[in-house]
N, CA, C and O of each residue as an XYZ file, in Angstrom:
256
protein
N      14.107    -11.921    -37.554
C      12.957    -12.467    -36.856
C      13.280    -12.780    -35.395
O      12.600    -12.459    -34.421
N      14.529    -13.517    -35.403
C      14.836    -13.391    -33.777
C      15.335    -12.941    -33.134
O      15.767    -13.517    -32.135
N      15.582    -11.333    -33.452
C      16.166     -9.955    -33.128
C      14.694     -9.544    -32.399
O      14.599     -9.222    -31.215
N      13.664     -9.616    -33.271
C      12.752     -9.114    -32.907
C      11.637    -10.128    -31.533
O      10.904     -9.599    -30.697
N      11.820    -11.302    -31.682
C      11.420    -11.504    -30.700
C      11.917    -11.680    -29.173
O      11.264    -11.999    -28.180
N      13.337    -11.355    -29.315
C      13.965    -11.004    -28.353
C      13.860     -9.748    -27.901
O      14.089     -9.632    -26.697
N      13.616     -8.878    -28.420
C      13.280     -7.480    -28.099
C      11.947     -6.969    -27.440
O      11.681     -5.973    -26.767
N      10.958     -8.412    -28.055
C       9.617     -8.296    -27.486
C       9.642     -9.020    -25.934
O       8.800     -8.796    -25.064
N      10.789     -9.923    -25.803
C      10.299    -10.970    -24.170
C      11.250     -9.825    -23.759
O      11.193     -9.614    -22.547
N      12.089     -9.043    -24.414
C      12.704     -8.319    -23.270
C      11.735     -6.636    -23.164
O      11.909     -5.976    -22.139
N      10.914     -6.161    -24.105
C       9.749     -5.554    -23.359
C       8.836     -5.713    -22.167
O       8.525     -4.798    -21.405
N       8.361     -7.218    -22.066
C       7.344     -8.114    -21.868
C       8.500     -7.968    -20.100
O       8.157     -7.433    -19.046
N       9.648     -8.568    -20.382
C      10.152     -8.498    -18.624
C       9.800     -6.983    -18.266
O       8.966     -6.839    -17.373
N      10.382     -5.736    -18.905
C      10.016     -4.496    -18.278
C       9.045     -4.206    -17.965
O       8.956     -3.615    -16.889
N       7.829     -4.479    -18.754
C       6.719     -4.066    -18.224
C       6.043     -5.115    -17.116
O       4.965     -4.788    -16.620
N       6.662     -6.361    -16.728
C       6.389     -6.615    -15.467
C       7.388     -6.839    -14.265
O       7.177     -7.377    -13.178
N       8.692     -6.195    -14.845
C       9.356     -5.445    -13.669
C       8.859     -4.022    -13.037
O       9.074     -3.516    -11.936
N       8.040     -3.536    -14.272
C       7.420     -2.229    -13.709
C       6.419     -2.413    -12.958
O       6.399     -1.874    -11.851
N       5.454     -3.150    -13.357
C       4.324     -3.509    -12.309
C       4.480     -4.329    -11.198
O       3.776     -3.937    -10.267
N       5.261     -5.508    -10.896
C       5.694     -5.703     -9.675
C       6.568     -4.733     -8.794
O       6.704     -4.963     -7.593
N       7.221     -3.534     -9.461
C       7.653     -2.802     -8.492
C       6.337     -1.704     -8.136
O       6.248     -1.142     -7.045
N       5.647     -1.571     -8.917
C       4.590     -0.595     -8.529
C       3.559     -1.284     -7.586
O       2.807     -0.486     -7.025
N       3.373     -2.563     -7.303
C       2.618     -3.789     -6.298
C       3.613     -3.023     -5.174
O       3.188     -2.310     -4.265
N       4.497     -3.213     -5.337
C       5.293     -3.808     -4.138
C       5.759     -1.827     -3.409
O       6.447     -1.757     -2.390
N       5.484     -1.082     -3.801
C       5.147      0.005     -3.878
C       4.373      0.765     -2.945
O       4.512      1.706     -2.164
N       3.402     -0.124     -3.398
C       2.055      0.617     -3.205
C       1.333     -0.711     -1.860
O       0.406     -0.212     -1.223
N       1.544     -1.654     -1.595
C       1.867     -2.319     -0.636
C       2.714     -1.713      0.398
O       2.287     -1.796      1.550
N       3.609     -1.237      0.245
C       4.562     -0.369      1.169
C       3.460      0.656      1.464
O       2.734      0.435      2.432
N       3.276      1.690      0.769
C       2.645      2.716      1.227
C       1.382      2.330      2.439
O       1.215      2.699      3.601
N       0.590      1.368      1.485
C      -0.627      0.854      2.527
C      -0.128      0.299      3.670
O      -0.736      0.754      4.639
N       0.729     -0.498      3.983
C       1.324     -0.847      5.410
C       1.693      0.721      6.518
O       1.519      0.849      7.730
N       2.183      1.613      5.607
C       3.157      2.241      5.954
C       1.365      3.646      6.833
O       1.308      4.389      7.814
N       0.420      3.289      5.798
C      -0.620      4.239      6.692
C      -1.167      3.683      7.504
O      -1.535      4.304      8.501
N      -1.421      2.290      7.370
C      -2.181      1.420      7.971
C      -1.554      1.544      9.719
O      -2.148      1.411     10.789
N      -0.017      1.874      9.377
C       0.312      1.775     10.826
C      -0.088      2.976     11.502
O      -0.724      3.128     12.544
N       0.482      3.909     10.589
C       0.598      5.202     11.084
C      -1.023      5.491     11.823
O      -1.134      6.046     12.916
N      -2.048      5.070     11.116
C      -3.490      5.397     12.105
C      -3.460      4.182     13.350
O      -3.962      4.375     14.458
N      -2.867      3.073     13.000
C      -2.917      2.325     14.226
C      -2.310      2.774     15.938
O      -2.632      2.462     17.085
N      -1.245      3.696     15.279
C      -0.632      4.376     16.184
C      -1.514      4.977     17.001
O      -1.830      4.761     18.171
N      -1.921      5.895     16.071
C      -2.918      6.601     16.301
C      -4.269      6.519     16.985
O      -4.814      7.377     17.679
N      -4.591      5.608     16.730
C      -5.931      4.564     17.316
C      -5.444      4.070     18.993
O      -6.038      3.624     19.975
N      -4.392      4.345     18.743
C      -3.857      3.493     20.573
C      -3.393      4.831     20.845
O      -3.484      4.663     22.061
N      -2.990      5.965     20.757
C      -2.803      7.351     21.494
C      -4.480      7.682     21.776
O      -4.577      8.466     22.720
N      -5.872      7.276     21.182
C      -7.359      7.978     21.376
C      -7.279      7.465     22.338
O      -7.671      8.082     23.328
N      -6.653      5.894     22.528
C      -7.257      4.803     23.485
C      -6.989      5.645     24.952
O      -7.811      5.927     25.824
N      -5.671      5.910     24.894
C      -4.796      6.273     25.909
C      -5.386      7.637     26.411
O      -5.555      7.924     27.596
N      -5.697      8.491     25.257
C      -6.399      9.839     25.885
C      -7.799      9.607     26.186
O      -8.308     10.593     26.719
N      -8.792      8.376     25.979
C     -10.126      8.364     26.206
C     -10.673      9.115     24.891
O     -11.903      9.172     24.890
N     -10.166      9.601     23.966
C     -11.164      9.960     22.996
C     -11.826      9.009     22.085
O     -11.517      8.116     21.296
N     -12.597      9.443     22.423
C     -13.911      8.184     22.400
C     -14.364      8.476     20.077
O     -14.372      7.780     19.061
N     -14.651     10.010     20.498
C     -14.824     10.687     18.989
C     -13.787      9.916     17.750
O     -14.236      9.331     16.764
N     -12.219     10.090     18.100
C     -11.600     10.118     17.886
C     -10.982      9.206     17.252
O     -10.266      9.323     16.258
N     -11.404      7.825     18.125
C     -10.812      6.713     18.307
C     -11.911      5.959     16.747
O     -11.478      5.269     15.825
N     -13.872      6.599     17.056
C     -14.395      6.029     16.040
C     -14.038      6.425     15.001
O     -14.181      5.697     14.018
N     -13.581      7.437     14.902
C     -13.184      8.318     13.325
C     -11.676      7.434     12.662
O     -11.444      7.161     11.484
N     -10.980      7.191     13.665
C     -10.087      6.522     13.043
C     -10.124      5.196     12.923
O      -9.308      4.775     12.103
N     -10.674      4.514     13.364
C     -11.223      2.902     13.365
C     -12.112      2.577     11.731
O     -11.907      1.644     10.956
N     -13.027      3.613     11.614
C     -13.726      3.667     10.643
C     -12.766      4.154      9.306
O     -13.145      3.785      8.195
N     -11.465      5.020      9.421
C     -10.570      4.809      8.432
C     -10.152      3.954      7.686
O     -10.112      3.685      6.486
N      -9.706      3.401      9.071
C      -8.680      1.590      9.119
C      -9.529      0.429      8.119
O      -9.119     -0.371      7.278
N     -10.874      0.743      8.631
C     -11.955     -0.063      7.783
C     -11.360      0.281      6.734
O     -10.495     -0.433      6.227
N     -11.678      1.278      6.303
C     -11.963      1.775      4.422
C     -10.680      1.900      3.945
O     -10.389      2.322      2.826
N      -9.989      1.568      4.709
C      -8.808      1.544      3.834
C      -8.389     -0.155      3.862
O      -8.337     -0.778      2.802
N      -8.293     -0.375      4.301
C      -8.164     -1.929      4.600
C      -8.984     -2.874      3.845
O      -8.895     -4.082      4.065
């Protein structure tokens, strides 16, 4: 009996070592685009593209 419920809290940690690494993951990724168009958003600034600048602003929204 307490073979087995040791086997269950030590399921119970994996599956939320798996999901805090998949948070922490996927948090990375979203930072990691979030910049990459911000970049981006300040090179439209710099060239005056006006088109350019709304298309990626309106990204930043929807992803954000």
């Amino acid at each position: 009996m307490k073979k087995d419920l040791f086997r269950s809290q030590q399921s119970d940690v994996t599956i939320i070592d798996s999901i805090s690494a998949e948070i922490v993951l996927e948090k990375a990724l979203l930072d990691f685009r979030k910049k990459k168009i911000q970049q981006k958003i300040d090179q439209s600034l710099q060239d005056k593209n006006k088109s350019e600048f709304l298309r990626l602003t309106e990204k930043l929204k929807n992803i954000s």
